[in-house]
Each structure stands twice: as C-alpha cells, then as structure tokens.
N, C-alpha and C positions, 0 to 999 in steps of 0.2 A: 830665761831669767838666770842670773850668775850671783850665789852668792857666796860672799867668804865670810866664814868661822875663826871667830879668835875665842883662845880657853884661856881665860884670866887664871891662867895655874901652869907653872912651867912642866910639874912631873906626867907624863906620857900618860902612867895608869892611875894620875888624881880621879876626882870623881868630875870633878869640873869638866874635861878632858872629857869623860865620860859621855856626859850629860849635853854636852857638843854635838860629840857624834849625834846619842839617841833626839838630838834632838834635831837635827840635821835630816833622819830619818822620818822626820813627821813633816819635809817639804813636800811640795806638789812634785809629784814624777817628774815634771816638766822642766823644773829649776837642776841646774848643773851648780852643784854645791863645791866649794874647794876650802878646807881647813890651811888656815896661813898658823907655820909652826917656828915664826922668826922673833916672839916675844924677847926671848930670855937671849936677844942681841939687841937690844933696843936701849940704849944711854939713856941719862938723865939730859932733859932738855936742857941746849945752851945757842948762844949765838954762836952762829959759824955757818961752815958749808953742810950739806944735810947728809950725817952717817947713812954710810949704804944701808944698812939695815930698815931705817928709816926709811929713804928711800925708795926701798921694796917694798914697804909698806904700803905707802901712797899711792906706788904704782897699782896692786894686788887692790886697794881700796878705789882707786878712779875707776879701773875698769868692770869695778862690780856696779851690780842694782839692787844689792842691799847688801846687808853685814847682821850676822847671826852673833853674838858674844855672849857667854856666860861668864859665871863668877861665882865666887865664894858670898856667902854671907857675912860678913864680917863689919867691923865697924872703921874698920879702914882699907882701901883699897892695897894688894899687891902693889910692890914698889914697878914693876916692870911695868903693867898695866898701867899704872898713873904715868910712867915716863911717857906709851904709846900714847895716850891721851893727851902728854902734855902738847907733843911733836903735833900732833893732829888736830888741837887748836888755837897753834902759831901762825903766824904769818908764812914758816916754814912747811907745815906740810897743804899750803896753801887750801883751796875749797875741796878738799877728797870725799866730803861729807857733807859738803851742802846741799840741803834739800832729802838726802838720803836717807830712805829707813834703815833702823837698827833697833834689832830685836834685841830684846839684852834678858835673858833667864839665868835667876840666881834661883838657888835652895841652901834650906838652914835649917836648924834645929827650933829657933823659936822666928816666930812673924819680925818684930819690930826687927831682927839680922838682914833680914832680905829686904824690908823697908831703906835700911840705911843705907845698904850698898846699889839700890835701884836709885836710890836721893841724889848720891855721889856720882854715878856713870850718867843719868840725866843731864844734871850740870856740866859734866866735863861734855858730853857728847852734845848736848845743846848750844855749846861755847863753841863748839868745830861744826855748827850748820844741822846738825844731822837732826833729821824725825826721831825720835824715841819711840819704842811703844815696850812694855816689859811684862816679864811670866815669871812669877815667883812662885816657888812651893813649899809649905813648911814640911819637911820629908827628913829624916836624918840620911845622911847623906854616907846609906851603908850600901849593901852586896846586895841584900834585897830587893832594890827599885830597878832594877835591869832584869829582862826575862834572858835566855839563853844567847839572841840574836841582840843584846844591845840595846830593844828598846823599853823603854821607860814603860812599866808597869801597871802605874795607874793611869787605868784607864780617864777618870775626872780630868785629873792635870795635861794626859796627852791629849782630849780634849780641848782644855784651852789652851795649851801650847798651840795646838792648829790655828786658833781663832786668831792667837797675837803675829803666827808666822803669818796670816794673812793679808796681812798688813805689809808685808814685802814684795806681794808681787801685785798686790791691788796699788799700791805709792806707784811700783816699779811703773806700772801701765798707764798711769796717770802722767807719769814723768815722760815715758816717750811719747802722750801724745801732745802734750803741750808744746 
C-alpha cells in the first residue's frame, strides 16, 4: 500500500509538518509512506494548461492508495492548501481522488478549530471524489506531544489515529479487489 503525505503548512519544522511524520509513523509496516513537499509551488487555480507543480501532484496522487493530510486548526484553510484542493477538484486535475481515502488529521487548541477545518477539507476533498475519514486532537500544538523518536505522545489519540489510518488500507484492499 503507497501512501502520500501532504502537511497543510509550508515551514519544514511547523507542527503540522510534524504531526505528518508522527503520524505517518502509526501506518502498517507494510504501507511505503512518501511526504509530497511541492505545496508551497502550487498556484491559485485558473483555466489553462496544468502548472508542473500541479501536475506532479496528480501524478504523486494517482499513483498512490490513499493520502494522509494534516492541517492546522483554524477557521480558514492555508492559501496554498486551498489552491491544491482547488486544482484537485477541477476538471483539471481530473479523477486523482476518486473513490480514494484520505485521512485528514488536524490539532487545535479548542475543539470547535479542528471541527471547522475537518468541515472545510471534507467539502473540498469530497468535491474531488475522495473518501474522507478524519483524526482530530484538541492538544496545544507545543514541544511536548512528540517523544524523542517523533512520535505522538498520547498514547489515546495514537490510538485512534491507528483506527482512522485504517481506513487506508482496508478502502485500499477493497479497491483492488473490485
């Protein structure tokens, strides 16, 4: 199973970025995970030929069997994030996401943050085909919630992080046998 990682957050050492990885690390051994780190090239959608950036995207997104994405908690999406989204439910980056799961795990300081930003990537990622399933934490999003090795601390939340990753490669196996 192949999945790629998008960090709705352009800086390298965000927490989002972070929470990626550790969360990357609570896949099945068996899944070949790859982080796509092409956001912060990604234009606002328009009519035309499909920027490479884009492009790469679709491509990194057709060949996977599912899509891990985190995010901020916030009450509006990242500008870049919404651009990738918009490209990915155009006509332009055609079906990359149909039928596809996507995990989407946000964390926030209060509940209803991670409510709104799970609201927003549904819509958008439901409008481009894709399964949703999502992992929220209310966690302040400090230095704390990562042990020495990156992953995610509490034990509860990596927990269900497991439950909602499972969801990627139970679709995934359903989708090759259909």
């Amino acid at each position: 199973m192949r999945v790629v990682g998008i960090a709705g957050s352009l800086l390298s050492k965000a927490y989002v970025r972070r929470l990626l990885e550790a969360s990357g690390r609570e896949l099945p051994a068996s899944a070949e995970f790859e982080i796509w780190d092409g956001l912060d090239q990604v234009p606002p959608f328009e009519d035309g030929p499909l920027p490479r950036p884009v492009d790469d995207l679709c491509h990194a997104l057709s060949g996977a069997d599912g899509v891990l994405l985190t995010a901020p908690g916030h009450s509006v999406l990242p500008p870049e994030l919404s651009h990738a989204l918009d490209w990915m439910s155009s006509q332009h980056g055609g079906t990359v996401l149909l039928g596809k799961p996507v995990v989407v795990v946000t964390s926030c300081l209060r509940p209803y943050e991670s409510l709104w930003t799970q609201t927003q990537l549904r819509r958008a990622l439901g409008a481009a085909g894709a399964v949703v399933y999502g992992a929220d934490a209310t966690v302040s999003p400090g230095l704390g919630q990562f042990d020495p090795t990156g992953r995610i601390n509490d034990p509860a939340f990596r927990e269900r992080l497991r439950e909602v990753l499972s969801h990627l490669s139970s679709t995934s196996l359903a989708r090759s046998t259909a």
